[in-house]
Every structure is written in C-alpha cells, then in structure tokens.
N, C-alpha and C positions, 0 to 999 in steps of 0.2 A: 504493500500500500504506500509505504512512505517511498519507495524505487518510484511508482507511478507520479507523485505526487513532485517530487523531482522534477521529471521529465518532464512534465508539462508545464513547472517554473520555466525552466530551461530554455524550452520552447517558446514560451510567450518573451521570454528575454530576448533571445534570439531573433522574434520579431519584431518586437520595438526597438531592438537596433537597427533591422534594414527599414522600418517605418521610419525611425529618426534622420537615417541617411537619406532617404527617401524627400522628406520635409527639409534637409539642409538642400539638398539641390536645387528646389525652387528657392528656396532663403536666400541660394547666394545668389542665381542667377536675376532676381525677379525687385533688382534695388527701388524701383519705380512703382511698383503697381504688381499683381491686386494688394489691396489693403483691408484688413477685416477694422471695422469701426476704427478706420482712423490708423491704424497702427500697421508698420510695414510686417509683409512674409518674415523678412530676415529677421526682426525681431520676437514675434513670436516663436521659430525654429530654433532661437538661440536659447529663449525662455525655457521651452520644452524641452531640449536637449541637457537643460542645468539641472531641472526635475527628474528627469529619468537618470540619470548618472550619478545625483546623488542617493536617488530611492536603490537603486543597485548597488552603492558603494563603489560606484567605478573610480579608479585611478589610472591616468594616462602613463602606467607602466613602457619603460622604453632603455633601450640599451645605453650605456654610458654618453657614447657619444651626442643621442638624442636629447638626456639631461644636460649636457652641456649647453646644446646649442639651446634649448629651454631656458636656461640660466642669461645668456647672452640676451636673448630676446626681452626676458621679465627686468631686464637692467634697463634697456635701450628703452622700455616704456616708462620705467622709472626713471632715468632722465626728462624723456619726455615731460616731466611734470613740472619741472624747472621752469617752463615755457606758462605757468600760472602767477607765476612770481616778474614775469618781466613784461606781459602784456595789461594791457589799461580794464579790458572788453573780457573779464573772467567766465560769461556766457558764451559769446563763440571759441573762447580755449574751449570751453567744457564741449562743445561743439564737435569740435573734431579729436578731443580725445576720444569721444565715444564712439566716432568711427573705427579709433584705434583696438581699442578692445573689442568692438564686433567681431574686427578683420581677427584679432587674435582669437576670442571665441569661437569663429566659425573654422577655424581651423584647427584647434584642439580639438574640437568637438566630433570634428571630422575622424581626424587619426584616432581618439579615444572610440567612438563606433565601428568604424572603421577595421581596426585590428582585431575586432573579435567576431568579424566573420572568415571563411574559409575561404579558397582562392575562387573557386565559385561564383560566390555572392559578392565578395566582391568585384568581378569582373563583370556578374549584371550590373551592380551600383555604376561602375565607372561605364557601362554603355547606355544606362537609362541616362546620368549625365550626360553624352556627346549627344544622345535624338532628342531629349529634351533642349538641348540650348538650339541646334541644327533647326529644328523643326522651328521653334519661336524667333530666332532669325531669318527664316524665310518667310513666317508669315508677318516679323515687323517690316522685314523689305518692303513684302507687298504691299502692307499695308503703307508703309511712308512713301513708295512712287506711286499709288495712287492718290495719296493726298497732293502732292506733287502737281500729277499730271492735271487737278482742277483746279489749278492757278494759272494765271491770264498771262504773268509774266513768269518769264523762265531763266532763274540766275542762280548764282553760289548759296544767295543768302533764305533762298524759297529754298532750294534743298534741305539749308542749316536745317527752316522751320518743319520741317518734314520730318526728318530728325527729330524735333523738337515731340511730336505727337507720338514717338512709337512706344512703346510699351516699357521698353528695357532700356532704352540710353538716351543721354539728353546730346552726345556726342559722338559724331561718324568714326573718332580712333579709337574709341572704346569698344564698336563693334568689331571695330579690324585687329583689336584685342583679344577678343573673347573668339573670334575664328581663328587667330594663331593658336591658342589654347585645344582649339578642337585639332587642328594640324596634328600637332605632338601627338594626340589621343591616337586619331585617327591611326597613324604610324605603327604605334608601340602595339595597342590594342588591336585594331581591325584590318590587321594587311594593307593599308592604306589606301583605307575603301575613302570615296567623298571628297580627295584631295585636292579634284578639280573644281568641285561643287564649292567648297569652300574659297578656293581661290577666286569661282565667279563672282562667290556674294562680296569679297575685298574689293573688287573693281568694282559693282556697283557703289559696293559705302562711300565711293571717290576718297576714301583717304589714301592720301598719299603715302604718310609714311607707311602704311598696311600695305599699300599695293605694293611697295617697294621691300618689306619683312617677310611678308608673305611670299610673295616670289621667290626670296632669298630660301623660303624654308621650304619651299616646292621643289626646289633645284637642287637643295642637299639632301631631300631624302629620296626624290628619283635620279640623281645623278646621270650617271650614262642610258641607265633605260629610258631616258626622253627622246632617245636617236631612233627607240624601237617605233619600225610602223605602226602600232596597234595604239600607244602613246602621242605618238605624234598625231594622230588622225582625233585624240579625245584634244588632247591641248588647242591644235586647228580647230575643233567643233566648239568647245566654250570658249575660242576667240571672238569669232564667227556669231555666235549666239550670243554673247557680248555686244558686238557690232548690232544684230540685229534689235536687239533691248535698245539701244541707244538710238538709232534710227528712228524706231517704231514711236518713242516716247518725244521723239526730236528734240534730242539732248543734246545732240553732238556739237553745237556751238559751245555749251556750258563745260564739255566734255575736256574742249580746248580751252580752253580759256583756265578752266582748275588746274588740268596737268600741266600747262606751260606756263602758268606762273601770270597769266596776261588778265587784270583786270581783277588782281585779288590782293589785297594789299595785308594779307592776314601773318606774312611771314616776314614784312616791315615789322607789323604791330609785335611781333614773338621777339623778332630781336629787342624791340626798345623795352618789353618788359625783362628780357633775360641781363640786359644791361642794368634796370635797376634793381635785378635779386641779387648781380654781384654786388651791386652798389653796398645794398643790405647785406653784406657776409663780409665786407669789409669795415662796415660799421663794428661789427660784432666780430671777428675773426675766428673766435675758437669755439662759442656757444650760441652765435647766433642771435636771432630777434627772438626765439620762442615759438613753440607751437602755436598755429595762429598768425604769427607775426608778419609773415609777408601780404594777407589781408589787413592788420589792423593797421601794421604801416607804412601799406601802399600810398598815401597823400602825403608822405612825408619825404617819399622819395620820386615821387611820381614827375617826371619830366615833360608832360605831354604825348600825346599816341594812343595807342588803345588803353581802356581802363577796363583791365582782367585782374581781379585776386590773387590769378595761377600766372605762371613764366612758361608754361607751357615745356618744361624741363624739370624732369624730375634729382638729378644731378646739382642744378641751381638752388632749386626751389629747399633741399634737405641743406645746402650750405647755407641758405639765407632764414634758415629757421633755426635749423639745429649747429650748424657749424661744423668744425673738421672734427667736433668729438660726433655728434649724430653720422658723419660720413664714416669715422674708423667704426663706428656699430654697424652702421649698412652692409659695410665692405664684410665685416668677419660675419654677420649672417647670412648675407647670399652666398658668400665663398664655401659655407657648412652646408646651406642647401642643396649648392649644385655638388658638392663630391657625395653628399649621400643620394640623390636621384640620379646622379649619371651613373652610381651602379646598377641604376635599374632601366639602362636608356634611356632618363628622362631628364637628363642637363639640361636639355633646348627649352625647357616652361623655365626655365632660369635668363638663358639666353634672353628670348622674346622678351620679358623682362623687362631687362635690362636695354635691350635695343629699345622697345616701344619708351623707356626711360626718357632718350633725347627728343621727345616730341610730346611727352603725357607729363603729366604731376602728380597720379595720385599714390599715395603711397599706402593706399588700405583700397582693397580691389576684393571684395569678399568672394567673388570666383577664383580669382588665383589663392588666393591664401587657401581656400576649403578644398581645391584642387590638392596643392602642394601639403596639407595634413591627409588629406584622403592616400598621396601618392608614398609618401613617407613609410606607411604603415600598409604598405600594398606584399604578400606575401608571394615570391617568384616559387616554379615549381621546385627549383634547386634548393632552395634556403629549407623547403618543408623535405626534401629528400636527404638533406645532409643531417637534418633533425634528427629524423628513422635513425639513420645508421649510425647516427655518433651517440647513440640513444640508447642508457642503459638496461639490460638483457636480466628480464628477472629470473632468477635460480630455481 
C-alpha cells in the first residue's frame, strides 16, 4: 500500500514538473501578452514555479562547477544593488532590478525542473519550446504585414508600428533574436530541420543585424553542404519566395532603402547615443552610473539626436551603468557559460549573444536565460551511460 502510495506521489511530481516546464515556456517567451487580470505569463510561471519547488523541497542541486558559476552570478546581482545608492528615481532602479531576478528566476527555475526529468522529457520540453516560439513567430509575422499592408503609406517607420502591434516584441532585433535561438535548437536537437524557414522569417523582420547573424549561423552549421544540389535549390527557393513576399506586398522600395542604409537615419541616432554611454563610463570609470542610470541620466548627458534610454549596445550600455567591475562579472559569467554548453554543442546561444550584444541592450532576455538553465541541466546519452558503468555493483 505504502509502495502504491509512493508511486503515484512520484508520479504527480513528475508531472508538475513537465507542467511547470510547460508554463515557463510561455513565461519566457510570451513578455507582452496574454495577461490574466492585469499580471504578465512570466510572472505568474515564476510565482508557480517558487510554490511547487518549495512544497517539494526542491534544491537546485549541481556539480561544483555549476555552484560556482551560481556564486559569480548571486555576487554580480549583489553588486547590482549598489546602482540604489547612486541613482535619484529609486522606483525605476526597483524597475529593472526586477527584471533582473525574473531573468534569474526563470532560469533557475528552469535547470531546477528541468534536471529531474529523463533525457526523454526532456527533449519533448526543449521541442515543445522550438514549435511553440516557430509557430507564434509566424503567426506575429502575419499578423504584423498585415497590419502593415492596411496603411496608405509605406516606410521604415509603418513597419516599426507593425512591430509595434505583434504579440511578443515591441522590437524587429528581438525577433531576429529569438530565431537565432531556435537556429542553435534546430541544429543540436532536430537534424537541422527549419533552418531555412527561420532564416526567411530574419529577412522579413528586416533587421539587419539578424539578417547578417543569422546568415552567419546558417553558413556554419551547413558549411560545405550549401554546394549540394538539393541545398542549393531550398536556399534559391526561400530567396525566391522572399523576393516574391516582397513584390506581392510592394515593399521593395522600403526593402532598399532599410538595407542600404538610404533614408534611415536610425544608425546616426545609435552612434550619438553610444557616444554619450561612453561619455557616462567615463564619468564613472570603474562602477558606473548605476543600475538604471543610463535612463535616469540620459539629460544630463544628452547632446542632441535621438532620445532612447538604450545605446542600442549592450557592451556600452553595462560600462555606463555598471562599469569595468559589472564588465569583469559579465566577462567570467559568459566565459563559465559557454565552456559548460559547448560540451554539449551548444557554445553558439552564447555566441549569438554576444554578437546580437553590439546592436541590443538588454541584458535580462527571459528566453535566453530559461533557455541557457533548461540547456545547462540537459542530460547527453553518454553522461547517463558513463553513470551505469562507473556505477557501483551491489554484492
């Protein structure tokens, strides 16, 4: 009775962890909308996830090196806090600290669910993740060139608002983001199924920097097989198909105009903020303005040009807030990240990153972080084979 009685704890344990994993997918993916009374997915998921894990007793049990790099991280947010003490506006710090612990929540939260499924369930989780974000990217597409295509006039800044209406981003590099992300997946996970489908949806987002990562990460994981006929004939067909989207919608004038740089004054306006976040990291040299700080004291350094919050560089934007001690934290976290995913092919969500770094700002992305907890605590068939056999033989 009590054996029974067990097993069916077990079991429902078991299930409310791939339900929890289940409910962090939309959390991370879903920053915008739907919202139950008022209150985002992500935050309910996070809420839920703290409840279940404590009603379990769970502990984000982890091999030395993963405390460590745990350790590095609970410091770099404890500095972080510093940034309360030197801005004016203690409600917008409190603002994006709380982003801060999301991103960290939704990532522990990840890897702590996460690691107590088999390789299995895990590999559903990490493919309900890739059709879930795939699928709501093609239907924010459609849905934002048809908002699009019912405006009178046809320019950069009708697309922005296009953008502006979809579901999941208020930002065209954020999508070109979150489809590098599926790239990596794609790859490691599924034979690199979609890898052109995804590459379509980068060229419609028009971001540039995406079209130009994306490509890059298209070309190193098919390397020489883009010479094969069968390759060559998909890449010509979602050229092609591309072209044809672009015609149909009679975009190609805007088409030009975004990728040749003519009549977009938006990478003027990036330099003159990037010039005044050095401004601010020189003010400050070694701790910066504060969390916060490059909003609160953007009119203090503001020289004319566009008026953005962000530097549109995530590189900058950590010098002019947190300074060269926030960047030695950055530097030893990703560096711990990428050597423990690149044992498991998956260095490149580090890469991307990193690349999308010199053109994005944000430094709390609750897809990538619940990605990179989910990937962390991802069990390879080897790692459970070495288990067995190094695995003591009872007498």
């Amino acid at each position: 009775m009590d054996s029974l009685v067990d097993t069916k704890r077990e079991a429902f344990k078991l299930n409310s962890n791939y339900f929890m994993l289940v409910l962090l997918c939309f959390g991370a993916l879903f920053i915008k909308n739907p919202k139950l009374f008022g209150i985002a997915i992500t935050d309910i998921s996070i809420v839920i996830g703290i409840v279940i894990a404590l009603t379990y007793s769970y502990t984000a049990k982890a091999k030395t090196s993963n405390i460590f790099l745990l350790s590095i991280v609970l410091l770099f947010m404890l500095y972080g806090v510093i940034g309360l003490f030197k801005v004016p506006d203690k409600i917008i710090f409190l603002k994006y600290y709380a982003r801060w612990l999301k991103s960290f929540a939704v990532g522990v939260l990840g890897y702590t669910f996460f690691r107590r499924l088999d390789e299995k369930l895990q590999l559903k989780i990490i493919k309900f993740f890739f059709y879930l974000a795939v699928v709501t990217i093609v239907l924010d597409t459609v849905y934002s060139l048809y908002y699009f295509s019912t405006k009178d006039t046809v320019n950069v800044w009708v697309l922005y608002g296009s953008l502006k209406v979809s579901y999941l981003y208020a930002d065209k590099n954020m999508v070109a983001f979150t489809i590098s992300l599926l790239m990596v997946i794609s790859y490691r996970f599924l034979h690199k199924k979609y890898l052109f489908l995804l590459w379509f949806l980068t060229i419609i987002s028009l971001s540039r920097s995406g079209i130009l990562i994306n490509t890059f990460i298209l070309f190193s994981y098919l390397g020489f097989k883009l010479i094969k006929p069968s390759v060559l004939i998909v890449l010509a067909s979602t050229i092609l198909f591309t072209v044809a989207i672009v015609y149909a919608l009679d975009l190609s004038q805007m088409f030009a105009d975004r990728l040749s740089l003519n009549k977009d004054l938006s990478m003027q306006g990036r330099i003159g903020l990037q010039r005044m976040g050095i401004n601010m990291w020189l003010a400050a040299p070694l701790t910066g303005q504060g969390l916060s700080g490059y909003e609160q004291y953007f009119f203090s350094f503001f020289e004319g040009g566009e008026q953005n919050p962000f530097p549109h560089n995530l590189y900058i934007y950590i010098l002019a807030e947190l300074g060269l001690v926030g960047v030695l934290f950055f530097s030893i976290i990703f560096y711990l990240l990428w050597r423990k995913l690149h044992k498991n092919q998956l260095g490149m969500l580090i890469w991307v990153y990193l690349l999308f770094g010199m053109f994005l700002f944000n430094l709390s992305e609750y897809h990538f972080f619940f990605l990179v907890g989910v990937l962390l605590a991802y069990k390879r068939n080897s790692e459970q084979l070495e288990n067995r056999i190094f695995s003591s033989i009872p007498c």
